[in-house]
C-alpha positions as CSV (number, residue, x, y, z in Angstrom):
1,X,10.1,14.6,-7.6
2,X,6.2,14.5,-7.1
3,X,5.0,13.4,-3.2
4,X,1.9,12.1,-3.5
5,X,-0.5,11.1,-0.4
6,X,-4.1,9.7,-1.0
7,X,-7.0,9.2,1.3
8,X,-10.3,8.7,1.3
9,X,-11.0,5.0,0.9
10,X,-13.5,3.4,2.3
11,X,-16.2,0.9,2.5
12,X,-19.6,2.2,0.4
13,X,-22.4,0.0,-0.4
14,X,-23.3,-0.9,-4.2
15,X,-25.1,3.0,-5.5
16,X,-23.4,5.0,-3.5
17,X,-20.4,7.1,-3.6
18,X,-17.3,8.3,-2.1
19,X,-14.6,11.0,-2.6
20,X,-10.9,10.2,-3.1
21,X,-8.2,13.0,-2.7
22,X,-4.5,13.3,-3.7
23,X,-2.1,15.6,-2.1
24,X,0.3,16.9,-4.2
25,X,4.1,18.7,-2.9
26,X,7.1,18.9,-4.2
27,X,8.9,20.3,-7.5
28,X,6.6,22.1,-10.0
29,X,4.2,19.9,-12.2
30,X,1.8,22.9,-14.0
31,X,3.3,21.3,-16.8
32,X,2.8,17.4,-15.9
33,X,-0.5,15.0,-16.3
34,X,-2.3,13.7,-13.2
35,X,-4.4,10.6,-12.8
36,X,-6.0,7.6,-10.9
37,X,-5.3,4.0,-11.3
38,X,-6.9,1.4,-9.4
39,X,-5.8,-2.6,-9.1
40,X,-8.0,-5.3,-7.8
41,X,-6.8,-8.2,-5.7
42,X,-5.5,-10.5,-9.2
43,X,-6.0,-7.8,-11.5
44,X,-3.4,-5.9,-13.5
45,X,-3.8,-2.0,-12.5
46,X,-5.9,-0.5,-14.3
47,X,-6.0,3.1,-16.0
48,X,-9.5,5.4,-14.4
49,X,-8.7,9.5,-15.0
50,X,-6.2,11.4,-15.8
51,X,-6.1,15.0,-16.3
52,X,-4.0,17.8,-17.3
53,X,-3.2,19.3,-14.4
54,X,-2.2,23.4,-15.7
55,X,-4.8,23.0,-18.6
56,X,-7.7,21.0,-17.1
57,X,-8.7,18.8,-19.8
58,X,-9.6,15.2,-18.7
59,X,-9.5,11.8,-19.9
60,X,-11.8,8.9,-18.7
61,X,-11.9,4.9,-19.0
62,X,-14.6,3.9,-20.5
63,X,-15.7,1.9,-17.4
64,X,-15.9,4.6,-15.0
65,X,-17.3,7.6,-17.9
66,X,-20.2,9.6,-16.4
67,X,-20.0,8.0,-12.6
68,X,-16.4,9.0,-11.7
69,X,-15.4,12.7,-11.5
70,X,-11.8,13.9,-11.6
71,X,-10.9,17.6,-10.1
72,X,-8.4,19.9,-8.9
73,X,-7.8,22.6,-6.7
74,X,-4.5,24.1,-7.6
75,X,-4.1,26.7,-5.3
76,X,-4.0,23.8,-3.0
77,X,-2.1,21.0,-4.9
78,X,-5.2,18.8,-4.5
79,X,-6.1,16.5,-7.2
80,X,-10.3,14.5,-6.0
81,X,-12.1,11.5,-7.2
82,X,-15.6,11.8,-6.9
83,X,-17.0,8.5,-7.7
84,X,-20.9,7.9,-7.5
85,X,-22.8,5.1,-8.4
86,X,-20.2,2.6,-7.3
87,X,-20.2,-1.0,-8.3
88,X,-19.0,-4.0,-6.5
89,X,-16.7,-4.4,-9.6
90,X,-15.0,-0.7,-8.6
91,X,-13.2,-2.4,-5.4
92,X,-10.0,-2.2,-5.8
93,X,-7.0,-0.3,-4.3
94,X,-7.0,3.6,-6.2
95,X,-3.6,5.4,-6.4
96,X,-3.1,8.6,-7.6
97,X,0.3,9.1,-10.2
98,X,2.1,11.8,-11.8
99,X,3.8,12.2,-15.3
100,X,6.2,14.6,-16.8
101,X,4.4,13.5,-19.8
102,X,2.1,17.0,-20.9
103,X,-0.3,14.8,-22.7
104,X,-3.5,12.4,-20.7
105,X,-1.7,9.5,-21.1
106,X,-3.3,5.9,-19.7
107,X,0.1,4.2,-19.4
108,X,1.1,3.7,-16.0
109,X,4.7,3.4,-17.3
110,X,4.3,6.8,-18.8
111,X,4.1,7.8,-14.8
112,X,7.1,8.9,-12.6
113,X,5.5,9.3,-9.3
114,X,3.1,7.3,-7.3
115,X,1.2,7.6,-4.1
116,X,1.0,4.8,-1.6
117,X,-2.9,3.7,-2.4
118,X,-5.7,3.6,-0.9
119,X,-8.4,0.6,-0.7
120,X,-12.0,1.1,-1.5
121,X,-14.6,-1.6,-1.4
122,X,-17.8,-1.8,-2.4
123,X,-20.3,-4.1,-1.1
124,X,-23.4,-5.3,-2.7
């Protein structure tokens, strides 16, 4: 199994941006897909980035394409959110999830391990 631990999270005013990052431990995942989700207060969660994490290719929602960044640093199991330009529609709680799946899936039942969140809000 996957540990995951996210920090980060903030409060940012409307335009600006902050930097999200998910530590990774456990079993080997070279093979496995990792990504952000986000859920606002009402809102089902919602599918941001995803990546694969031994190949690097990326996958964005269309919401967050060319104002979020998704990275990794895999000599140190780190997986980073940069997001800029942030919107007050962008608060919501981000978690960072792992899938055995090898493809950039957007499913979060397609994920098998989950961090515990962490809340960003952004205020106009």
């Amino acid at each position: 199994q996957v540990q995951l631990v996210e920090a980060g999270g903030g409060l940012v005013q409307a335009g600006g941006s902050l930097r999200l990052s998910c530590a990774a431990s456990g079993r080997s995942f070279t093979s496995w897909t990792m990504g952000w989700f986000r859920q606002a207060q009402g809102k089902e969660r919602e599918f941001v980035v995803a990546i694969n994490w031994g190949v690097g290719n990326t996958n964005h929602a269309d919401s967050v394409k060319g104002r979020f960044t998704l990275s990794r640093n895999t000599a140190k199991n780190m997986l980073y959110l940069e997001m800029n330009s942030l919107k007050v529609e962008d608060t919501a709680v981000y978690s960072c999830a792992a899938s055995r799946l090898g493809v950039l899936t957007t499913g979060p039942h397609n994920y098998d391990s989950w961090g515990q969140g962490t809340q960003v809000t952004v205020s106009s």
